[in-house]
C-alpha positions as CSV (number, residue, x, y, z in Angstrom):
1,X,-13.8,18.2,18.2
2,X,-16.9,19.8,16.7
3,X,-16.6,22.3,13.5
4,X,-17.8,25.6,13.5
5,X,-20.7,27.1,11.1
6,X,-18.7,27.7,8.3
7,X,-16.7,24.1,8.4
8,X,-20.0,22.4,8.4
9,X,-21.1,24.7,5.2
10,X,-17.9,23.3,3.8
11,X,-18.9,19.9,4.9
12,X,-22.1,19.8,3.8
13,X,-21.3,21.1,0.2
14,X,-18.8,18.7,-0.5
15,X,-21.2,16.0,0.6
16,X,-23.8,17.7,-1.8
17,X,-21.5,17.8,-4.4
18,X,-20.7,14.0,-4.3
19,X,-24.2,12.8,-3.8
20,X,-25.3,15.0,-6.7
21,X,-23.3,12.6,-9.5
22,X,-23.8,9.6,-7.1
23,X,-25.3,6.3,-8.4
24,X,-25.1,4.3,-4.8
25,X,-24.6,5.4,-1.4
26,X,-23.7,2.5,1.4
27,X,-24.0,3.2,5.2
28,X,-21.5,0.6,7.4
29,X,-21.4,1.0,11.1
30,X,-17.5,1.3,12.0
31,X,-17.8,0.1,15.9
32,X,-14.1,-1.6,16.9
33,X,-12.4,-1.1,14.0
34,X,-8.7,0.6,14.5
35,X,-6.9,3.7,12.7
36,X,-5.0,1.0,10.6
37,X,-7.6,-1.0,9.4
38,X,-9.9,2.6,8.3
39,X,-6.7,3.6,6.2
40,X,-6.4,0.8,4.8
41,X,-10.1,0.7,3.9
42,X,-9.9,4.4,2.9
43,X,-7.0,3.7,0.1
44,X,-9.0,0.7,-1.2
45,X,-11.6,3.1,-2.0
46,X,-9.8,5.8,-2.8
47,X,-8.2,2.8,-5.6
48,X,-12.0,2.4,-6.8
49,X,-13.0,5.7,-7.2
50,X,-15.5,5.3,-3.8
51,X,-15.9,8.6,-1.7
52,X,-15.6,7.0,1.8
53,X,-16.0,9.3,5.0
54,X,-16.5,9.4,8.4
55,X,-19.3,12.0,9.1
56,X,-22.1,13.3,11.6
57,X,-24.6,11.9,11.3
58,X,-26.9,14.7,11.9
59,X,-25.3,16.9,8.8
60,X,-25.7,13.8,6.6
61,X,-29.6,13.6,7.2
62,X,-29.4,17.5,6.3
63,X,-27.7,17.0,3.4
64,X,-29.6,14.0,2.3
65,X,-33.0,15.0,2.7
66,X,-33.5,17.2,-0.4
67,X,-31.5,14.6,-2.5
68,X,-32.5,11.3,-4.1
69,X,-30.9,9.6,-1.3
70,X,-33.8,10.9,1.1
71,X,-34.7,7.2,2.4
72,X,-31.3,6.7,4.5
73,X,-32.5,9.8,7.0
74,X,-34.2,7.2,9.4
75,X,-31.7,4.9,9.2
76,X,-28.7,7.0,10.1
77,X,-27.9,5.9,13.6
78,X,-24.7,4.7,15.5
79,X,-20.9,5.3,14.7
80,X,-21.3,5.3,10.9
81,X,-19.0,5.2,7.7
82,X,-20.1,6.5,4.1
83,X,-19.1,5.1,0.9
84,X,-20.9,7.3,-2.4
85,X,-19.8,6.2,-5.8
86,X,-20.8,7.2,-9.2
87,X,-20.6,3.4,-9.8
88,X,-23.7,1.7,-8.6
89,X,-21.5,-1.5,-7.6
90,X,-18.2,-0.1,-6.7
91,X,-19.0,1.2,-2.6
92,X,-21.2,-1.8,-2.1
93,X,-18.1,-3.8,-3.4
94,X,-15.7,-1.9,-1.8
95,X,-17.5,-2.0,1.3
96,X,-18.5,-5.9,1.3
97,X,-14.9,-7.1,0.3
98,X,-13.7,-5.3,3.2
99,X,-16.5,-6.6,5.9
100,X,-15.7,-9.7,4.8
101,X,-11.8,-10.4,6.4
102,X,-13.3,-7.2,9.1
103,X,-16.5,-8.6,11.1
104,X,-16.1,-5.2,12.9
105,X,-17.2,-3.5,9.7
106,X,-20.8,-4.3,9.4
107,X,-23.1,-3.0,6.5
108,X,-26.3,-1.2,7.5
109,X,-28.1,0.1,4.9
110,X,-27.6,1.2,1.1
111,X,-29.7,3.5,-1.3
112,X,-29.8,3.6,-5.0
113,X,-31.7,7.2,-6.4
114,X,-35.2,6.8,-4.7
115,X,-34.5,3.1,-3.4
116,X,-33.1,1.7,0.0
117,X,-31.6,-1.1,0.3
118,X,-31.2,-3.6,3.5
119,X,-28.0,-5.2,4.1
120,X,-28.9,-8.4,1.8
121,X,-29.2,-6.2,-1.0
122,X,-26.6,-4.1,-0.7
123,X,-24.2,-7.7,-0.5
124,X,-26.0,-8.8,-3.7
125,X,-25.7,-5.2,-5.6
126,X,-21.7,-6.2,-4.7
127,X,-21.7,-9.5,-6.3
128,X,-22.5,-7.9,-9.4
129,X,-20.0,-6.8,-11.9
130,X,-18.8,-3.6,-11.8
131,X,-19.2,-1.3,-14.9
132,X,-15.8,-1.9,-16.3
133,X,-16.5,-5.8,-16.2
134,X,-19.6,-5.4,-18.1
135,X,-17.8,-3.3,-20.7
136,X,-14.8,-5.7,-20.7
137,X,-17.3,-8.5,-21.7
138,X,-18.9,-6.5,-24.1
139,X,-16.1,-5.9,-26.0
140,X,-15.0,-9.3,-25.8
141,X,-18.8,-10.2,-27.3
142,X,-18.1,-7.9,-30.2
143,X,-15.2,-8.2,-30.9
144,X,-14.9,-12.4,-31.2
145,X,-16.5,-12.4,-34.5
146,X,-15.1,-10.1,-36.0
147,X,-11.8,-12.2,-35.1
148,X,-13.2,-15.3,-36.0
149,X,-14.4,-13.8,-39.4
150,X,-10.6,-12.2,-39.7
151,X,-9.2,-15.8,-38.9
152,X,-11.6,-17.3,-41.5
153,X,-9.9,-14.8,-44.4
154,X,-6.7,-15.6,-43.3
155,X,-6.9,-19.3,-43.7
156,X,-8.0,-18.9,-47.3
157,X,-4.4,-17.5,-48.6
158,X,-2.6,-20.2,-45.9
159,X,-4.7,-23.4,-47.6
160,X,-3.6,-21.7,-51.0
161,X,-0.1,-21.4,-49.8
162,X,0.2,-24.8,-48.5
163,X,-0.8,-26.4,-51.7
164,X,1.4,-25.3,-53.7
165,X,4.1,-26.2,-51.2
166,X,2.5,-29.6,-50.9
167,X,3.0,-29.3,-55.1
168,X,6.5,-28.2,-55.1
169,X,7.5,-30.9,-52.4
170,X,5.5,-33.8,-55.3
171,X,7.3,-32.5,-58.2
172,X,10.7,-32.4,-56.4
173,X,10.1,-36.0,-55.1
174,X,9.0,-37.5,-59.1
175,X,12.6,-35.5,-60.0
């Protein structure tokens, strides 16, 4: 079923409006795959914050051609599936976990702002940590010495504490 004029306007500014905060954009060619396996797909990315969507491919090279994404207009051919993400690791992640268990899902082409990507790039963009990994580790940097220092007070008062303990226990023994 094909959308009228003002559908596609709608279309094309909600695809505007997702590319326009987008970090990564990842073109997969859907070919084989059935309603059940795209939903399931579709919740995973929904779960991770990935805009992932079936669209023509001829509104997409519209839309794309005036954005920073302007290198995946020759490239948009066949039966294809969009993942955009804010994230520049989470549709190439979303995308790769998902190719993996589904060799019907097959990864064409990703972009970065002004930078394509070829498949082998777009499955090493996904081994990379996401965002929230990097600030997990981070914190965890930061924050172990300043637990380690914490520790180090605490053992001052417990060494104090224990002696005179280990005092009390001498003079009750010599009574």
């Amino acid at each position: 079923m094909s959308l009228n004029r003002q559908e596609k306007a709608i279309v094309i500014q909600e695809i505007l409006s997702k590319l326009s905060g987008a970090q990564s954009v990842v073109v997969a060619e859907y070919r084989g795959l059935d309603v059940a396996s795209i939903s399931s797909l579709r919740k995973i990315a929904r779960d991770s914050g990935v805009y992932l969507r079936v669209l023509k491919n001829s509104l997409v090279r519209r839309v794309v051609a005036d954005t920073d994404f302007a290198l995946l207009v020759d490239k948009l051919t066949g039966p294809l599936i969009y993942g955009i993400s804010s994230d520049p690791v989470s549709a190439a992640k979303v995308l790769a976990d998902f190719a993996k268990n589904n060799d019907k899902l097959v990864i064409k082409v990703g972009a970065l702002p002004n930078s394509l990507l070829d498949k082998d790039s777009v499955m090493n963009l996904a081994n990379m940590p996401s965002r929230e990994e990097l600030l997990t580790k981070l914190v965890l940097t930061l924050q172990s010495p300043i637990t380690q220092f914490v520790r180090t007070l605490n053992e001052v008062p417990t060494k104090f504490v224990r002696g005179l303990a280990a005092v009390r226990d001498l003079k009750q023994s010599s009574i």
